[in-house]
LORO-254270 format. One record per residue: residue number from 1; z, y, x of N, C-alpha, C in turn; residue in three letters. Coordinates in pm, 1 decimal. Each point is the difference from the previous one (the first is absolute). Layout:
N
+-----+----------+----------+----------+----------+----------+----------+----------+----------+----------+------+
: pos :     n.up :  n.north :   n.east :    ca.up : ca.north :  ca.east :     c.up :  c.north :   c.east : code :
+-----+----------+----------+----------+----------+----------+----------+----------+----------+----------+------+
: NUM :        Z :        Y :        X :        Z :        Y :        X :        Z :        Y :        X :  ALA :
...
+-----+----------+----------+----------+----------+----------+----------+----------+----------+----------+------+
# end
This chain:
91
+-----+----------+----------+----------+----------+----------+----------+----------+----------+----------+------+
: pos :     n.up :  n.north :   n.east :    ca.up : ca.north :  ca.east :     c.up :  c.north :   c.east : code :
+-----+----------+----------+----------+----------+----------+----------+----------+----------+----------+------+
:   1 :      0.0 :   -117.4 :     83.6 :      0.0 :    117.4 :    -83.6 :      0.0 :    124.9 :     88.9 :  UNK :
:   2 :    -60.9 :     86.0 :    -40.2 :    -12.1 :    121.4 :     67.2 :     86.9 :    153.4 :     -5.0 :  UNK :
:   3 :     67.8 :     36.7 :     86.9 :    115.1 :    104.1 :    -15.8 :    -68.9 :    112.9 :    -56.5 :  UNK :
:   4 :     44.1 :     40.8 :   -101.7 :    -38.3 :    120.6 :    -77.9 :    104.8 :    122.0 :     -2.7 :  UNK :
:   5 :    -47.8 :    116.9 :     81.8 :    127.8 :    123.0 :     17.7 :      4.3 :     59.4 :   -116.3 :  UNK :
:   6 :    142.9 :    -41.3 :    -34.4 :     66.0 :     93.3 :   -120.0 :     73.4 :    108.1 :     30.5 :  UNK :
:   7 :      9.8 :     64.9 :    128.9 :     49.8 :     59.1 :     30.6 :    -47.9 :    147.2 :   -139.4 :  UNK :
:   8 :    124.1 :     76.3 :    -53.0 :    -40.2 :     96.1 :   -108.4 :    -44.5 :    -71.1 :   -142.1 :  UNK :
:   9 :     32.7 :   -148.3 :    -32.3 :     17.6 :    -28.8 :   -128.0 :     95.8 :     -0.9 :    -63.2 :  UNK :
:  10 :     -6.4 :     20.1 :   -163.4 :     99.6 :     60.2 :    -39.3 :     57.2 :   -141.5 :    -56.2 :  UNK :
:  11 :    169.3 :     -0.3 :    -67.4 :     41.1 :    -94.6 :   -132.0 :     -0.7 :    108.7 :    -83.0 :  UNK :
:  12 :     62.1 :   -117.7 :   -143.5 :     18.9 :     73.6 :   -108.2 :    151.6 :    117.4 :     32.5 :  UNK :
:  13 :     35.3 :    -37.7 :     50.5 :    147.7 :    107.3 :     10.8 :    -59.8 :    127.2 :     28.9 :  UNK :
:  14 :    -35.1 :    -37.6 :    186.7 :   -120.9 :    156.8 :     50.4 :    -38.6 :     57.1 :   -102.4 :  UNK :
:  15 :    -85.9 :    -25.6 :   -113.2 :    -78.9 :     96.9 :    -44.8 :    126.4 :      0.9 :   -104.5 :  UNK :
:  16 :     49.3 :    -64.9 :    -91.7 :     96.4 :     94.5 :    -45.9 :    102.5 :    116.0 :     14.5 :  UNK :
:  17 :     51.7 :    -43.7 :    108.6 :     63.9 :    123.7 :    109.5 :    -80.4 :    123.6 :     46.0 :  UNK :
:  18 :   -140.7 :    -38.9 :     37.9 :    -77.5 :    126.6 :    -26.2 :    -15.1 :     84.9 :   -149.0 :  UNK :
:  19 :     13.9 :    -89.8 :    -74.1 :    -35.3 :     88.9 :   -155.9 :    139.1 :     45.9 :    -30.5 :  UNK :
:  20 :     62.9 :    -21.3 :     37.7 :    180.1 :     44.9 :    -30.0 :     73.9 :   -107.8 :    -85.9 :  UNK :
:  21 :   -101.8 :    -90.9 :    -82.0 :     28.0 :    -97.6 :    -57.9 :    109.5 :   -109.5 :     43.1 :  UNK :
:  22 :    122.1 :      4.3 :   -128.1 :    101.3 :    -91.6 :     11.0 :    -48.3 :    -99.8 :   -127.3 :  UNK :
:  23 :     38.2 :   -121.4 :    -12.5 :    -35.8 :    -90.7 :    -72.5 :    115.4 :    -87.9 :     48.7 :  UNK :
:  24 :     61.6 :    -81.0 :   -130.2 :     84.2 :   -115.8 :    -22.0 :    -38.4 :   -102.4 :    107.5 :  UNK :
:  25 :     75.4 :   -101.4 :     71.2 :    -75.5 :   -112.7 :    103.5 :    -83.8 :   -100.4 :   -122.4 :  UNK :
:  26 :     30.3 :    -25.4 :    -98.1 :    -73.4 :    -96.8 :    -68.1 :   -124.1 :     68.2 :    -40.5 :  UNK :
:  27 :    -20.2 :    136.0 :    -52.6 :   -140.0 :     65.8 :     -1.5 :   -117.0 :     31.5 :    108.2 :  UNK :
:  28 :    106.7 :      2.2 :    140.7 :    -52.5 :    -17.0 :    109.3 :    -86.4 :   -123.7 :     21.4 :  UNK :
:  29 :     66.4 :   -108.3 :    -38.2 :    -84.9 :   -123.6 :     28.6 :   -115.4 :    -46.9 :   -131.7 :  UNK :
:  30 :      5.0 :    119.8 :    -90.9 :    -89.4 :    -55.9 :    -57.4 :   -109.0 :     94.6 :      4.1 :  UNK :
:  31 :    -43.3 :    140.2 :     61.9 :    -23.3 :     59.2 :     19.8 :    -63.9 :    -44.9 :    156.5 :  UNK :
:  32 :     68.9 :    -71.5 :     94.2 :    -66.7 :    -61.8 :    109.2 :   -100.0 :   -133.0 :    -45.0 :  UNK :
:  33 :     43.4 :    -85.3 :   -112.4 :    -96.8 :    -27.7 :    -43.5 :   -133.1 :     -2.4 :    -29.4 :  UNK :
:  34 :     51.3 :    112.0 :    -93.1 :   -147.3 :     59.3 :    -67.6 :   -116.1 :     55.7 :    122.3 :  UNK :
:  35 :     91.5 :     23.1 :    172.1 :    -71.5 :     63.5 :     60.0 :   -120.6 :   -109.4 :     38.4 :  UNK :
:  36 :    108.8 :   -108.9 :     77.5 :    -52.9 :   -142.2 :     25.4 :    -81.4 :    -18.9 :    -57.2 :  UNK :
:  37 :    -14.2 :    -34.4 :   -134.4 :    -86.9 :      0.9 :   -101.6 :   -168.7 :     16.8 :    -12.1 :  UNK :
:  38 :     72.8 :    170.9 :     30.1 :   -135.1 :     54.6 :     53.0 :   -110.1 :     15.8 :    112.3 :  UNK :
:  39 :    135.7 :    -47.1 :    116.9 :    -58.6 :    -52.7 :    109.0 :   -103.9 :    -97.9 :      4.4 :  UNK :
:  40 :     53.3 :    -62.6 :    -80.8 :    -84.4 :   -187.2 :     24.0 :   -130.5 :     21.5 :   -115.0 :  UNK :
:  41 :      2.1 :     82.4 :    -65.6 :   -104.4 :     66.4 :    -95.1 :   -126.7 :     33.1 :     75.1 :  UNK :
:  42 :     64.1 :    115.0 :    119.2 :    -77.0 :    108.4 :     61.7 :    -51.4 :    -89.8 :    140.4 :  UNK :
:  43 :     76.0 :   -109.3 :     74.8 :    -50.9 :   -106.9 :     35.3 :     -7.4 :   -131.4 :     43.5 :  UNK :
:  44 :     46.2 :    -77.9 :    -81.5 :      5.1 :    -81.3 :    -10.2 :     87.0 :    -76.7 :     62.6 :  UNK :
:  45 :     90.9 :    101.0 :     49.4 :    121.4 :   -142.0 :    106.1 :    140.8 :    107.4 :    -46.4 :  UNK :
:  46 :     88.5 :   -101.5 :     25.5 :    160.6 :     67.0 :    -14.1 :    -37.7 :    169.4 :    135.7 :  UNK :
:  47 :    118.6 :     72.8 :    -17.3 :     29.6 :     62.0 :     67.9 :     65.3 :    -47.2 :    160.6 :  UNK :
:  48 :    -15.4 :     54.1 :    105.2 :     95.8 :      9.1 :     82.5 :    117.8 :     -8.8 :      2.6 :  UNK :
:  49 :    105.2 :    -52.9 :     83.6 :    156.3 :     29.4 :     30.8 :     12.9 :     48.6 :     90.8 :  UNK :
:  50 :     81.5 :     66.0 :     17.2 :     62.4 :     77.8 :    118.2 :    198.1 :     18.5 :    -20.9 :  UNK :
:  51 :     24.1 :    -55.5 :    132.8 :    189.7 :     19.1 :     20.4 :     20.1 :    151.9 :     -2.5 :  UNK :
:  52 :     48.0 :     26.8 :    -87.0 :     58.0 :    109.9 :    -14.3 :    177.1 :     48.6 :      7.9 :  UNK :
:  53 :     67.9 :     50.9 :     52.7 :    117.6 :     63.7 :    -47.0 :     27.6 :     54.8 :   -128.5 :  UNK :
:  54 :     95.0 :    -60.5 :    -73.7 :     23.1 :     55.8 :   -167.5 :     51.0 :    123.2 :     35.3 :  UNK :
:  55 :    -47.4 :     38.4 :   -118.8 :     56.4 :    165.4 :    -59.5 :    158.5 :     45.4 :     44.2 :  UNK :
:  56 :     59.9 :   -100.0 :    -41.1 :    119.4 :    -28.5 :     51.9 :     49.9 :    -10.6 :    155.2 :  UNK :
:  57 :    -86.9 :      3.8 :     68.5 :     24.7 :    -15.1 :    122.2 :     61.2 :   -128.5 :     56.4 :  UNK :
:  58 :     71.1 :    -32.5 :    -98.2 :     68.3 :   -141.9 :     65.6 :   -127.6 :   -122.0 :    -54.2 :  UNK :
:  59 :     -6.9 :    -84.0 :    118.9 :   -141.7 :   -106.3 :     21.9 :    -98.6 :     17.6 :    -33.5 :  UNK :
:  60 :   -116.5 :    -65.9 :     -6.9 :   -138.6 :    -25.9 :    -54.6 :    -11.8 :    -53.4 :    -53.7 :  UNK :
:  61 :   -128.3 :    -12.3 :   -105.6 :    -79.9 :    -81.3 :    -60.7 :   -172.3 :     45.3 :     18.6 :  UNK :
:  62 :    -92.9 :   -123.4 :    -41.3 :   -154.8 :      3.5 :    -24.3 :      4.3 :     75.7 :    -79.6 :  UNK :
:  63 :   -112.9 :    122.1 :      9.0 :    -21.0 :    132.7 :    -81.6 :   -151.5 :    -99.1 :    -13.9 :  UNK :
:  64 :    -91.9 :     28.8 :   -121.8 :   -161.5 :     -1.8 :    -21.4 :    -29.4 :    140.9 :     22.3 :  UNK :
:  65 :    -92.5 :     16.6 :    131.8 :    -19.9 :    142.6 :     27.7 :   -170.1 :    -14.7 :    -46.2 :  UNK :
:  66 :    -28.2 :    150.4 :     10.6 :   -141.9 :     -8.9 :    -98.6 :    -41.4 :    125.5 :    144.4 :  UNK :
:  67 :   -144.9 :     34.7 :     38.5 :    -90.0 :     81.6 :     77.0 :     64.3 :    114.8 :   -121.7 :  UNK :
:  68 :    -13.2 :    118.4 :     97.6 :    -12.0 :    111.1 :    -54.2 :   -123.2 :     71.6 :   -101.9 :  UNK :
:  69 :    -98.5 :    -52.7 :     20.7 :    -92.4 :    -13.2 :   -144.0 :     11.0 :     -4.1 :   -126.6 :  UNK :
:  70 :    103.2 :   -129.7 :      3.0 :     -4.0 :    -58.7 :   -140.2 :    152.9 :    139.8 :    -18.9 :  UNK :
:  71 :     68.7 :     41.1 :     25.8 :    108.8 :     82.6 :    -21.2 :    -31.7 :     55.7 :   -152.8 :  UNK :
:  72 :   -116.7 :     51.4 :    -37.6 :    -46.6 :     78.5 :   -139.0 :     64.1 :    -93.9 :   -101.1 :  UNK :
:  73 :    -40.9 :   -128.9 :     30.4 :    -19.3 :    -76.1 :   -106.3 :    117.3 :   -103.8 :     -7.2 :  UNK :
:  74 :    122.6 :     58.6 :     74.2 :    124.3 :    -39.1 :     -3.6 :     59.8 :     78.3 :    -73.1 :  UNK :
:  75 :     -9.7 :    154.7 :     26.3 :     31.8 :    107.6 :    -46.5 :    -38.9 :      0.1 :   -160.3 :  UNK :
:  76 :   -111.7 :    -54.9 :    -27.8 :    -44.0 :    -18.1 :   -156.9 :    105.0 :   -157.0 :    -60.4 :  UNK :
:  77 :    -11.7 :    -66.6 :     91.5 :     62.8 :    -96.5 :    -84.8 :    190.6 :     55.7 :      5.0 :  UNK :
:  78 :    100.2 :     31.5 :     98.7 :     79.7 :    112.4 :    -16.0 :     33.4 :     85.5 :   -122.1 :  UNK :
:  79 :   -131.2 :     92.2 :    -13.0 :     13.4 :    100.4 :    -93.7 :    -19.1 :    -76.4 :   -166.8 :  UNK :
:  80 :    -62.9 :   -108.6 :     10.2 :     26.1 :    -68.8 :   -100.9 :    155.3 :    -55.0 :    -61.2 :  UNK :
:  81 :     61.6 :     -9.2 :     75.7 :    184.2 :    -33.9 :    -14.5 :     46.1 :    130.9 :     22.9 :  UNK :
:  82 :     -6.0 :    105.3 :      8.2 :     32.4 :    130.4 :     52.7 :    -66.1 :    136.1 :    -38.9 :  UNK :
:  83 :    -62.0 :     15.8 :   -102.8 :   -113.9 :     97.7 :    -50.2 :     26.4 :    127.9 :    116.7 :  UNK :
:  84 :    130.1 :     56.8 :     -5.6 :     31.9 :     84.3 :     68.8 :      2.7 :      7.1 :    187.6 :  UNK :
:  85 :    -60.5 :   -145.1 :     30.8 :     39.1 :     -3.1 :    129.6 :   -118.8 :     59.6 :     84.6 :  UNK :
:  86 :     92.6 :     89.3 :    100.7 :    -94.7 :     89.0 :    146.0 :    -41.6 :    103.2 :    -97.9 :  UNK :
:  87 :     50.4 :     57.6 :   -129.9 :    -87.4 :    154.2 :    -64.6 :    107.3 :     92.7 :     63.7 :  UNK :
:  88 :    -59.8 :    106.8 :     15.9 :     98.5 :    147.3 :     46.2 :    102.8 :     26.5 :   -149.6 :  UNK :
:  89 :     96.2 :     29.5 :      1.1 :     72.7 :     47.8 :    -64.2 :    -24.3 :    171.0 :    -26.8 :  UNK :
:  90 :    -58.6 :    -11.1 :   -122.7 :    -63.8 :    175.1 :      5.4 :     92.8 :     90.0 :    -43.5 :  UNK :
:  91 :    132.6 :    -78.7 :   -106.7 :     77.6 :     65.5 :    -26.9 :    126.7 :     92.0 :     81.4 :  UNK :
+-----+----------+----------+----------+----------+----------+----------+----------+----------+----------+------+
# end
């Protein structure tokens, strides 16, 4: 198999943390789902893993990280559980 640099791919946490987005851990995983989902849609194989450090700081786990490309269409599936997530607050 051939090494593929992920160096600058994102998980589902990353881009939530970019949108400011907090979400329940059980909406989280279904929401990483739906990303997966779309992954294997867009082509045809599971996502990547990558060891990551939890949020928490204390240990790791396998994150499914996605190319910075597909980011839009994380962000759409996201804003689908989140209508409000990553808008400016105009008020």
């Amino acid at each position: 198999m051939m090494h593929q640099d992920t160096h600058g791919w994102l998980s589902v946490p990353d881009v939530l943390r970019a949108m400011g987005v907090v979400l329940d851990d059980d909406v989280v995983w279904i929401v990483g789902s739906k990303i997966a989902d779309a992954w294997v849609l867009h082509t045809g194989t599971r996502p990547l893993k990558d060891l990551r450090r939890k949020r928490t700081g204390h240990g790791s786990r396998c994150y499914a990280i996605y190319p910075p490309a597909f980011r839009k269409q994380m962000e759409i599936i996201i804003r689908s559980f989140n209508p409000d997530a990553g808008q400016p607050n105009l008020l």
